[in-house]
C-alpha positions as CSV (number, residue, x, y, z in Angstrom):
1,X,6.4,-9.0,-29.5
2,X,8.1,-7.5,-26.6
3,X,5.7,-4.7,-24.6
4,X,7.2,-2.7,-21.9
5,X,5.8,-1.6,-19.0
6,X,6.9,-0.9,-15.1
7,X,7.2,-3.1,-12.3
8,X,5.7,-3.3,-9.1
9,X,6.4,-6.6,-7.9
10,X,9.0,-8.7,-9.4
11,X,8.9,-12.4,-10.3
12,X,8.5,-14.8,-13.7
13,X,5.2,-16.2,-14.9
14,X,4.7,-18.1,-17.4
15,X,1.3,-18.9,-19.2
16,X,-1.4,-17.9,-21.8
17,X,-2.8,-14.0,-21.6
18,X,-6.4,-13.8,-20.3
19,X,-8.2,-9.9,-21.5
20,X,-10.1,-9.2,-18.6
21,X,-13.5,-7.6,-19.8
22,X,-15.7,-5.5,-17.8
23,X,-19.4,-5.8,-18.5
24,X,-20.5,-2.8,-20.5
25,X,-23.9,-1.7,-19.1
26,X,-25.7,-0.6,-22.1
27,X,-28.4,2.1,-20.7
28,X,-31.2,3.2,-22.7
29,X,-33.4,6.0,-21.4
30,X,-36.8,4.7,-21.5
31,X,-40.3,6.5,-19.8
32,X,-41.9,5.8,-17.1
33,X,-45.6,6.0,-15.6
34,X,-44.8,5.0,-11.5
35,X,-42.1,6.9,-10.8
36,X,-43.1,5.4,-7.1
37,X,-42.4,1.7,-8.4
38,X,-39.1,3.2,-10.3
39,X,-37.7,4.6,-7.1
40,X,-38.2,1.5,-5.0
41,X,-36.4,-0.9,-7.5
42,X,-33.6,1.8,-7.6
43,X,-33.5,1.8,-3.8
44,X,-33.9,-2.1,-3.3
45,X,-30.9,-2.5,-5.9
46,X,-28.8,0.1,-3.8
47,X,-29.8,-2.1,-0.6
48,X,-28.4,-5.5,-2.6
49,X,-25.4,-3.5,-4.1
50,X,-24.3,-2.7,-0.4
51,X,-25.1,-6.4,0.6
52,X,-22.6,-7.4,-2.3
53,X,-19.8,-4.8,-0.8
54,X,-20.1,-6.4,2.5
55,X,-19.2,-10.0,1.6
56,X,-16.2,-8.2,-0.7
57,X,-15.4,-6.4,2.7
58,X,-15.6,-10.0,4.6
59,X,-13.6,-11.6,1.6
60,X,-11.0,-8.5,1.0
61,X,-10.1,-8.6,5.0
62,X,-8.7,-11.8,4.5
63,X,-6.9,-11.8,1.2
64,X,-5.7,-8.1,1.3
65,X,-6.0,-6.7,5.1
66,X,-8.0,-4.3,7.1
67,X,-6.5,-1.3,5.4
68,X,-6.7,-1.9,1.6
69,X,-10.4,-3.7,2.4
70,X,-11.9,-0.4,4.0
71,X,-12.5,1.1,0.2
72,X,-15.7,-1.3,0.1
73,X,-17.0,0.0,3.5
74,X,-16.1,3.3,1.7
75,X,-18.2,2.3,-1.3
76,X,-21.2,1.7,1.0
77,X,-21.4,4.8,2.5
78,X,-21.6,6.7,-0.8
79,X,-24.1,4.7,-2.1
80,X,-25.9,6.1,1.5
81,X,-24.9,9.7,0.1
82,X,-28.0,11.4,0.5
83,X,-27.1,14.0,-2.6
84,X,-26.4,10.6,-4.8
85,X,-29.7,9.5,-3.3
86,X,-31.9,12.7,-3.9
87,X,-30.2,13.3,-7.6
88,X,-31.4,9.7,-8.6
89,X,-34.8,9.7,-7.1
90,X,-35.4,13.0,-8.5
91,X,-34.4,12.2,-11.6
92,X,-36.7,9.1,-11.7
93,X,-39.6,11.5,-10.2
94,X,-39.5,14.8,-12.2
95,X,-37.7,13.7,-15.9
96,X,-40.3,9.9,-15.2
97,X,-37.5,8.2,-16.6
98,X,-36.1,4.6,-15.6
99,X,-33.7,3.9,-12.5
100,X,-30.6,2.8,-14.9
101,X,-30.8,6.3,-17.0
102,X,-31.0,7.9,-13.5
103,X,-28.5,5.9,-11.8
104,X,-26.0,5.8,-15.4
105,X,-26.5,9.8,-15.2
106,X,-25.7,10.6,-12.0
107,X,-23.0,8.4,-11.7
108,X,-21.7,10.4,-14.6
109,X,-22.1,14.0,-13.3
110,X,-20.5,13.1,-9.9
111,X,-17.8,11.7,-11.5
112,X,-17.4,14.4,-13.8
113,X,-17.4,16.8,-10.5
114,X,-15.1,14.9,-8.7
115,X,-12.2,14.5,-11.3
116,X,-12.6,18.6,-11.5
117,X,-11.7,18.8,-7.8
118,X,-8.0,20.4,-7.1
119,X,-7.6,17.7,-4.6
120,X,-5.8,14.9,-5.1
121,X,-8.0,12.5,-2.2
122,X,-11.2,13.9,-4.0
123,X,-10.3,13.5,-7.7
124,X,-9.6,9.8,-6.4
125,X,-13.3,9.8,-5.8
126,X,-14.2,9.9,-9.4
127,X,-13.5,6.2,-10.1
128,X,-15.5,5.0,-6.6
129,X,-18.7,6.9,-7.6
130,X,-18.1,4.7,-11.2
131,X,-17.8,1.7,-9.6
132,X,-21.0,1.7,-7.4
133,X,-23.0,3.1,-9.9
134,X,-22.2,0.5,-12.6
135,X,-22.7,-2.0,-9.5
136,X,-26.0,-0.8,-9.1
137,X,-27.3,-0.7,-12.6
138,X,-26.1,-4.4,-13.0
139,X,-28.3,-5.4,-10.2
140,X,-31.3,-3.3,-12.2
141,X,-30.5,-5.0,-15.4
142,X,-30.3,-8.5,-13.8
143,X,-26.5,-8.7,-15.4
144,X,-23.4,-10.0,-13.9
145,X,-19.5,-8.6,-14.0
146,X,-17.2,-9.4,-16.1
147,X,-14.4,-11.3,-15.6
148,X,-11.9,-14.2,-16.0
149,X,-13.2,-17.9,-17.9
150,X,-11.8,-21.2,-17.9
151,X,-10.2,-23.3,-15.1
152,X,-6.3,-22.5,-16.5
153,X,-4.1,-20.1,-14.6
154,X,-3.4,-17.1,-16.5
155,X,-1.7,-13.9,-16.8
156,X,-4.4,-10.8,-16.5
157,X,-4.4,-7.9,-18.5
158,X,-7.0,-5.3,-17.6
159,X,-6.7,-1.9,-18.3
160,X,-6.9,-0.9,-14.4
161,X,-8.8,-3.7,-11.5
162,X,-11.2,-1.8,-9.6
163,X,-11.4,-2.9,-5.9
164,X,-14.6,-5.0,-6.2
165,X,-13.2,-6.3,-8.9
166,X,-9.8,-7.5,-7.8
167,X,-11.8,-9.3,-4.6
168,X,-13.8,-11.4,-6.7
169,X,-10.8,-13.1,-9.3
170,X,-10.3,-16.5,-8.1
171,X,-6.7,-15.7,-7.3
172,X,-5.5,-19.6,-7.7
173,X,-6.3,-18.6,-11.2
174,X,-4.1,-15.7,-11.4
175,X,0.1,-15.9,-12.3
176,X,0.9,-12.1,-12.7
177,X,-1.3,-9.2,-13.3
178,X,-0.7,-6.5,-16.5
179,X,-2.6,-3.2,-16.3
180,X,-2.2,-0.3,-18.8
181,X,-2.7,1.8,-16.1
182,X,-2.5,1.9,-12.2
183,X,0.1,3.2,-10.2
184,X,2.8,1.3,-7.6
185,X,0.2,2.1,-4.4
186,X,-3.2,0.9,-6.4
187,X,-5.3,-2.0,-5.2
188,X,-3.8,-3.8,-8.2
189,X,-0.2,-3.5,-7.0
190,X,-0.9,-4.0,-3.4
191,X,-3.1,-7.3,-4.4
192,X,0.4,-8.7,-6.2
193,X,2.6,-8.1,-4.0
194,X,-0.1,-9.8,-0.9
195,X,0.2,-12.8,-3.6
196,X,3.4,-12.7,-4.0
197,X,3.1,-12.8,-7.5
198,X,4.6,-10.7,-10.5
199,X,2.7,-7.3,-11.6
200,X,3.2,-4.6,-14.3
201,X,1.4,-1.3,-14.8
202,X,2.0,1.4,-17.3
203,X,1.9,-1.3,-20.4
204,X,0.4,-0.1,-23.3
205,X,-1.0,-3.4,-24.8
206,X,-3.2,-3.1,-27.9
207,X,-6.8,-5.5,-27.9
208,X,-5.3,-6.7,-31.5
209,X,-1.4,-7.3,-31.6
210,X,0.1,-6.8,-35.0
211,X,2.4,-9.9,-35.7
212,X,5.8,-9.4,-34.4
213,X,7.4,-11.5,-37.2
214,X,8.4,-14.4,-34.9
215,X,7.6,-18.4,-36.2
216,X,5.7,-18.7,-33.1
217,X,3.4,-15.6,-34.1
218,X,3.4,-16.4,-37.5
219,X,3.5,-14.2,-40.7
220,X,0.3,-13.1,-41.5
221,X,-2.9,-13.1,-39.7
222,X,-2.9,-10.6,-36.5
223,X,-2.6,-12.0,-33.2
224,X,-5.4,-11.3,-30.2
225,X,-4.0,-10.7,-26.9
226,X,-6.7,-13.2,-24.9
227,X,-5.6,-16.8,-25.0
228,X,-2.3,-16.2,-26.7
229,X,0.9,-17.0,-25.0
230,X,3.2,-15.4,-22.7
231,X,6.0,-14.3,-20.6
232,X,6.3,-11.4,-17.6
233,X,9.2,-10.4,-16.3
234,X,8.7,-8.4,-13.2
235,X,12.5,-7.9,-12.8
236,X,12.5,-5.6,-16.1
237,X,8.8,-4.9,-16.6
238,X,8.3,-6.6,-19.8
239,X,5.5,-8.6,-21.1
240,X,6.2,-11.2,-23.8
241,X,3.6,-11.9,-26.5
242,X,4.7,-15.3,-28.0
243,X,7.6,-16.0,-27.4
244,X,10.2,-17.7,-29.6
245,X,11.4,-21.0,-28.5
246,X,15.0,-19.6,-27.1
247,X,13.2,-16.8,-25.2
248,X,10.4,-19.2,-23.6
249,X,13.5,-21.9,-22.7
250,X,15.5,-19.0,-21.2
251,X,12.3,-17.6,-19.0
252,X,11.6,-21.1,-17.8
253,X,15.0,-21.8,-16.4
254,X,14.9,-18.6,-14.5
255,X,11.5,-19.5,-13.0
256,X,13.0,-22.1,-12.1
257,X,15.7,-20.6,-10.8
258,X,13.5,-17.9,-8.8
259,X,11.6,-21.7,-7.5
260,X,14.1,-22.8,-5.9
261,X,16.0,-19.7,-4.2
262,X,12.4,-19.1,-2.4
263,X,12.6,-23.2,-1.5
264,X,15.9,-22.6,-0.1
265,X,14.8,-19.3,1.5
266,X,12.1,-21.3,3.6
267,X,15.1,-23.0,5.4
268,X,16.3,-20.0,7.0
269,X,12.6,-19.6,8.9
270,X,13.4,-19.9,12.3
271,X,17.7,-19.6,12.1
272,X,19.1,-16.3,13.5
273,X,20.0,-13.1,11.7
274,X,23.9,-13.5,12.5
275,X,26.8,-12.9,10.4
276,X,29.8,-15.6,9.8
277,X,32.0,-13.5,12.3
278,X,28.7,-13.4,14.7
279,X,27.6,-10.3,14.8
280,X,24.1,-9.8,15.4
281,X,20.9,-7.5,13.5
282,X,17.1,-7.4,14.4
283,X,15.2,-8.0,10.8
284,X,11.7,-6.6,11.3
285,X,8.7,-6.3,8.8
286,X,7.4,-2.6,7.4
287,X,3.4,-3.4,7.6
288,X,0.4,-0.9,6.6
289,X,-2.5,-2.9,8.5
290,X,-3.8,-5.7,10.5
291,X,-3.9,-8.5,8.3
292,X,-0.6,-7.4,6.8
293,X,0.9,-9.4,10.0
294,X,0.0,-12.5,8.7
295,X,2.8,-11.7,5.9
296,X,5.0,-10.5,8.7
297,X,4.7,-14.1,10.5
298,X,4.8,-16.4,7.7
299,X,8.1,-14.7,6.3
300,X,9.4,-15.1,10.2
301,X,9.9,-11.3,10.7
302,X,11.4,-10.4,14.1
303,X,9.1,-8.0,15.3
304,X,7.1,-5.2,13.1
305,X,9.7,-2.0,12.5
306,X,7.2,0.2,10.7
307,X,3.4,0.2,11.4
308,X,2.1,3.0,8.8
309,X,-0.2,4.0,10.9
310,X,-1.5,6.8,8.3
311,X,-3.4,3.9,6.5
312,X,-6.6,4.2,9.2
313,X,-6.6,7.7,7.8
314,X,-6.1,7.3,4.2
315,X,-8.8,4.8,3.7
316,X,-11.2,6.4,6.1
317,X,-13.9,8.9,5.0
318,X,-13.6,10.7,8.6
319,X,-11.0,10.6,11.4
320,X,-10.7,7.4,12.5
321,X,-12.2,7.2,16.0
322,X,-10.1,6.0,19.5
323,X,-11.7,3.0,19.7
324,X,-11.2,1.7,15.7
325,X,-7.5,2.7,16.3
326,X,-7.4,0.7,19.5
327,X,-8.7,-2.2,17.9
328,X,-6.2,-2.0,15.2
329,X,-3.2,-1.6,17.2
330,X,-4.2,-4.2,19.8
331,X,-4.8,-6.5,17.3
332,X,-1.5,-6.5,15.6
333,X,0.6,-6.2,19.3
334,X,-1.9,-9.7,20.4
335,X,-1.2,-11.1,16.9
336,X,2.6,-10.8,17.2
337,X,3.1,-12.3,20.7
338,X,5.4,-9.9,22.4
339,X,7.5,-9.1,19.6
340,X,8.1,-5.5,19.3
341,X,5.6,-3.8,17.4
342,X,6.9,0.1,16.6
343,X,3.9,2.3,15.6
344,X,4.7,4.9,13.5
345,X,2.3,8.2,14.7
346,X,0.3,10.1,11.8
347,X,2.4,11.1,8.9
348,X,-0.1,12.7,6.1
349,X,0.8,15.4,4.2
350,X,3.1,15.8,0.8
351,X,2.2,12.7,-1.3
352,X,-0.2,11.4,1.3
353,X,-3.0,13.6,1.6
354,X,-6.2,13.5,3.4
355,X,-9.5,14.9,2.0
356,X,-11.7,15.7,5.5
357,X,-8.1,17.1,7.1
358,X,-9.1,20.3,5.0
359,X,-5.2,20.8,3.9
360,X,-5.1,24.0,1.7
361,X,-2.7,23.4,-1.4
362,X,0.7,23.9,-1.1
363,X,3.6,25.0,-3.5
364,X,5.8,22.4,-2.1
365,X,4.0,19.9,0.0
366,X,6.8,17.5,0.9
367,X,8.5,20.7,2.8
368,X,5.5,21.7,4.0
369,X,2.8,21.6,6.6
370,X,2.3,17.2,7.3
371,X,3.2,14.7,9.8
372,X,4.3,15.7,13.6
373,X,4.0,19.6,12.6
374,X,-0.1,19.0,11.9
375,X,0.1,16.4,15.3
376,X,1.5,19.4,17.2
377,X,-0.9,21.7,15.9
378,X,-3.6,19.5,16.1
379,X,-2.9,18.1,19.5
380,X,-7.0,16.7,19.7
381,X,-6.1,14.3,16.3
382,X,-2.6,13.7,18.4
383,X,-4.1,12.6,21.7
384,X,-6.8,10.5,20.3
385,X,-3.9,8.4,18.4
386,X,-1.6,8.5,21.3
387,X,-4.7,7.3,24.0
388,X,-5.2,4.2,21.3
389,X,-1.7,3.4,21.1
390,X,-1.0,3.7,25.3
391,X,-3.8,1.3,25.5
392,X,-3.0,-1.2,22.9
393,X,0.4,-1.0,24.9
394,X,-1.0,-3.4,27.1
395,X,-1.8,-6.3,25.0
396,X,2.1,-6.8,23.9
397,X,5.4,-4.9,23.3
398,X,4.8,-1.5,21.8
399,X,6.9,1.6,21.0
400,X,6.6,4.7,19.2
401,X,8.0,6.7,16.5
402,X,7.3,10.4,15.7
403,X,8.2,11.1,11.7
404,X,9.4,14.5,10.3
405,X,11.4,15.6,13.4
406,X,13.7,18.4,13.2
407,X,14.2,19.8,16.4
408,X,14.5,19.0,20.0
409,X,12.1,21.2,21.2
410,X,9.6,18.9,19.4
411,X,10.7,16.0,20.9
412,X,10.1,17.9,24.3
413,X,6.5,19.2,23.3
414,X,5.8,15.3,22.2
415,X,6.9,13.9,25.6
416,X,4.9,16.6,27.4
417,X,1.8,15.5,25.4
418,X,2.8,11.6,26.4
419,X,2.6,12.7,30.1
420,X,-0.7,14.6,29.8
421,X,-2.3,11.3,28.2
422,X,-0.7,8.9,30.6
423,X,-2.0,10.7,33.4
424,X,-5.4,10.5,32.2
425,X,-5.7,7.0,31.1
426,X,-4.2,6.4,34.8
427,X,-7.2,8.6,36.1
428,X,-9.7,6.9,33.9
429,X,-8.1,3.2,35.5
430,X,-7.3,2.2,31.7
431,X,-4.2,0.4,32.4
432,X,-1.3,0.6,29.7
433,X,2.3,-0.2,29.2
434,X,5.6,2.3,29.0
435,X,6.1,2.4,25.7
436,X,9.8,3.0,24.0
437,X,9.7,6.1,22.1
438,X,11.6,7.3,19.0
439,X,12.2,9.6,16.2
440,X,12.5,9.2,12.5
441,X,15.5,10.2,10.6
442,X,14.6,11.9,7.4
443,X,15.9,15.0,7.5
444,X,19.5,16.6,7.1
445,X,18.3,18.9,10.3
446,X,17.8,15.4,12.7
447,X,21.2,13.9,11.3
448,X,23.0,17.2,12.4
449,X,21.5,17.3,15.5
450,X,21.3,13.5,16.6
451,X,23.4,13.6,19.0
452,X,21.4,16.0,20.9
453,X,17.9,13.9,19.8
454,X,19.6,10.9,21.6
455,X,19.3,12.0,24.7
456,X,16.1,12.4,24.6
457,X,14.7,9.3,23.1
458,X,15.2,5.4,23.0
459,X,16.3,4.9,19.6
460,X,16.4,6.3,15.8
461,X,14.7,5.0,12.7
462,X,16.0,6.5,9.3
463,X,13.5,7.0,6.7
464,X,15.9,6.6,3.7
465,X,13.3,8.0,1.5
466,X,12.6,11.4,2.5
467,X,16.4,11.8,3.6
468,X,17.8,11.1,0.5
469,X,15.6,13.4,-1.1
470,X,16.1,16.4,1.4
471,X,19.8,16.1,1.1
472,X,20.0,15.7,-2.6
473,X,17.5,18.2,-3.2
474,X,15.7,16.0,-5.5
475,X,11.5,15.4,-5.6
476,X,11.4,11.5,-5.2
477,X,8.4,11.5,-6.8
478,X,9.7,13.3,-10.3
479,X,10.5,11.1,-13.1
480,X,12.5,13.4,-14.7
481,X,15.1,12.8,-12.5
482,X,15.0,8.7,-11.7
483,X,19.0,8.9,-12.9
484,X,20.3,11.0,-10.5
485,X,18.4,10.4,-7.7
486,X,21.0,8.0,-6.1
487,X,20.4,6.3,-2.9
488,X,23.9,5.2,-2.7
489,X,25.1,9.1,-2.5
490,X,28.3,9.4,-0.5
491,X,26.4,12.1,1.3
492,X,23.4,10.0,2.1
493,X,26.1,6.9,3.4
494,X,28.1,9.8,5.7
495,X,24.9,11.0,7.4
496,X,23.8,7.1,8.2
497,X,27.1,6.7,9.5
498,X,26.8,9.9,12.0
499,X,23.3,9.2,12.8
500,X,24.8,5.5,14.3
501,X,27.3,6.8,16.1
502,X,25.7,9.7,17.9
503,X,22.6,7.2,18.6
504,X,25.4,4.2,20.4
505,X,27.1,7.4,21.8
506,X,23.9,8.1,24.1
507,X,22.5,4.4,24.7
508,X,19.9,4.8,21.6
509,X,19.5,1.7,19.4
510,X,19.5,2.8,15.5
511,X,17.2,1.0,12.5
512,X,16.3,1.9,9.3
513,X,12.6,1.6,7.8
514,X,13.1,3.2,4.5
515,X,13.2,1.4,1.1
516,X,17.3,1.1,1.7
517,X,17.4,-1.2,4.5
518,X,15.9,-4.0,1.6
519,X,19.1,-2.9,-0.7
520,X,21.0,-6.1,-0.6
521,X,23.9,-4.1,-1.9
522,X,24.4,-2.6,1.0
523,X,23.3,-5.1,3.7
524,X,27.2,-5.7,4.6
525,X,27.9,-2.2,4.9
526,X,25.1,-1.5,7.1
527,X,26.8,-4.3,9.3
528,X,29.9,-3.1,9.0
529,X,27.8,0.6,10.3
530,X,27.0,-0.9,13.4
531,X,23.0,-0.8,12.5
532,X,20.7,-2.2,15.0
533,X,17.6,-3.1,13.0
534,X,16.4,-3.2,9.4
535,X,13.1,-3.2,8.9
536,X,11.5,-4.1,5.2
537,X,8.9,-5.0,3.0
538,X,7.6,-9.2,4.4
539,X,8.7,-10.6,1.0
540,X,12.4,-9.0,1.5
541,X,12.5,-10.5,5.6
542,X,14.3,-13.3,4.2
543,X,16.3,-12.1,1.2
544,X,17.9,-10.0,4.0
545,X,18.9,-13.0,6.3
546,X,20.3,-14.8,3.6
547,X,22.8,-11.9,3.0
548,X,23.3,-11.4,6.9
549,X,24.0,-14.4,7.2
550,X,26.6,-15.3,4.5
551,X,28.4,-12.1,5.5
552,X,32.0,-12.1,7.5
553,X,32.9,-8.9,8.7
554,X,36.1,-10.1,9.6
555,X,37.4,-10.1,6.2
């Protein structure tokens, strides 16, 4: 049986399928005569449930970074929701029923309200309020989660991994994970590619497999999923059930395969990024949080080219305050020693959106109001980044990158912003560091104009993504049209080409951060460009130096 499925992180495991089952909290609404007694074991479980989400917190920083672990410091502060609160102690007072009906039916109704939201940050909501409320009533009902058995590594299949869930899988246990639902960006996706390990989502696997016909399924009897054997390829986004004998020798010879091109990819840690005719390229590492520099260093990334700064704000329930954005930036410019650490400011908006930033609903969101036009707008939100990032400055090499630019008159408006900050950190006797400061490429307006943009700033960083999609008119995010959204558009290629030769013209170095710069296709001809700097994904660092280095622009 052959499943299919998409890919988020690619790789070849090999092993027996493990069903991951969540515990089913059966609730029963049963009476109650002290309502009193009813509300303090609901409010003594909600103290242990938020004891539990701190240790995942403590465990989650460590295995999955600062950004991705802030959904459990998240989960706490719903479970301190005072309307959660009041509708569960109510409940428990006025209907006299027990805390698990209470807790089993609110969790419902918010959840209910939530996924009726026309807000995409909100609807996300729906699944949190789940998951703390099932958390609680297993701490009324004295149960445990579910999860993996058995000491054998195996390949997971869940229907989706909650947060709390993911954080407490012994992940030496774990080869690939297979989820029938999910998306690239979920906890799920982001946990695979920490562990380097392959992942699908989107695979529609059935509890009971009907037998595929194979000798190693057998002819009659159906097979179940948990404990039978199998194969993921994250390369195609298929998931093997029982392979035949050809198909499991074929899969194990590419494992091996992909075993040893990561063995010999370990020897280039510490060699330089220089072709065979010697020319030269930075490699940096595209990072969304703190503990994401840990990946950065072990893969021997030059410096970091892309720190998504929009993260703090994503997985934040308010705006993220000075101080927790100084901390975050400091940390990483201490943690990387010098090397240059280039901070990408605020870029929400389009697919990123922001529930507390109150953004009204657009018709077309990725052309619309986000990145430096709401930092412009909103110079307060601006400053308070800006004030963190000068005074992180001082702790290592930082510069700055302003996304979504299309004229100069921004670029102006920005520096004049810089000053005013500057000025009063120097007032305040908060010392910092001048910082480099550049723009993003991403649309056909900044390519056109780039030779006026260089003049005004140190260097350029294209954001393939959004450039592609601007100048081939096509929503990135649309499946309908995966087969002619094409990276490798002449137009695309001419307007990288322009964009490096206006910024040598005026002095300014030029990278690229988008999901191109880790197209080994096109590695050599970003040489042969005169490119600067590619910054990509940690796991890519060294793909990329492999290719750099076995290139001779000579020929």
């Amino acid at each position: 049986m052959v499943l299919e499925g998409k890919s988020v992180f690619g790789g070849i495991a090999v092993g027996r399928l493990s069903v991951y089952h969540k515990k089913d909290n059966q609730v029963k609404r049963m009476k109650v005569t002290d309502t009193d007694a009813e509300t303090a074991r609901f409010m003594t479980a909600k103290e242990q449930a938020k004891e539990q989400l701190a240790t995942f917190y403590e465990k989650a920083l460590k295995e999955i970074g600062e950004v991705n672990a802030m959904i459990f410091e998240v989960h706490q502060m719903m479970l301190d929701d005072p309307d959660y609160i009041e509708s569960i102690t109510n409940m428990i007072a006025t209907q006299e029923v027990n805390a698990e009906f209470a807790v089993a039916t609110t969790g419902d109704n918010f959840s209910q309200m939530f996924a009726a939201m026309d807000d995409d940050y909100m609807r996300e909501r729906a699944a949190d309020v789940k998951d703390i409320s099932n958390r609680v009533i297993s701490i009324l009902q004295g149960a445990t989660h579910g999860g993996m058995t058995g000491d054998e590594p195996v390949i997971l299949l869940a229907d989706d991994l909650a947060p709390s869930e993911t954080v407490q899988l012994d992940k030496s246990k774990v080869l690939s994970f297979v989820t029938r639902h999910g998306s690239t960006n979920s906890h799920t996706a982001i946990l695979a590619r920490t562990m380097n390990i392959p992942a699908l989502i989107g695979v529609d696997f059935p509890e009971v497999a009907e037998p595929a016909g194979s000798a190693a399924v057998g002819d009659s009897q159906p097979v179940t999923l948990d404990g039978a054997f199998g194969i993921v390829d994250g390369y195609t986004g298929r998931l093997y059930v029982n392979p035949d004998e050809a198909t499991l020798a074929s899969y194990q010879a590419k494992k091996e395969e992909d075993e040893q091109k990561k063995r010999l990819l370990q020897e280039l840690k510490g060699k330089e990024n220089i072709t065979l005719d010697g020319r030269k390229i930075n490699i940096y590492a595209n990072i969304g949080g703190v503990a994401d520099v840990a990946n950065a260093l072990a893969n021997d990334a030059g410096g970091i080219g892309l720190f998504r700064s929009e993260f703090l704000y994503l997985e934040s329930e308010d705006y993220p305050t000075e101080e927790a954005q100084f901390s975050a930036y400091k940390a990483v410019a201490e943690n990387m020693a010098g090397k240059k650490v280039i901070i990408r400011t605020l870029d929400i908006g389009a697919d990123k959106q922001v529930g507390y930033f109150g953004l009204e609903k657009e018709e077309n969101p990725a052309m619309g109001y986000r990145a430096i036009r709401i930092c412009l707008d909103r110079k307060d939100i601006f400053k308070t980044q800006l004030r963190a990032i000068y005074r992180a400055s001082y702790y290592g090499t930082i510069s700055i990158m302003f996304p979504m630019i299309i004229s100069v008159s921004e670029v102006k408006q920005i520096k004049q912003i810089i000053a005013e900050v500057k000025a009063e950190l120097t007032e305040a006797g908060i010392p910092y560091k001048d910082c480099e400061i550049g723009v993003m490429i991403e649309t056909p307006a900044a390519v056109m104009i780039s030779d006026l943009l260089a003049k005004e700033v140190d260097f350029f960083s294209i954001g393939t993504n959004d450039l592609t999609q601007y100048t081939l008119a096509i929503d990135r995010q649309n499946p309908k049209l995966d087969s002619i959204y094409d990276a490798h558009h002449e137009a695309v290629l001419r307007m990288l080409q322009m964009v490096v030769d206006n910024g040598h013209k005026e002095g300014c170095w030029v990278g690229i951060c988008g999901e191109l710069g880790a197209d080994l296709t096109l590695t050599e001809q970003f040489l042969r460009m005169g490119f600067d700097e590619l910054s990509v994904s940690p796991s890519m660092i060294l793909k990329v130096r492999d290719k750099v280095r076995n290139a001779d622009l000579s020929k």
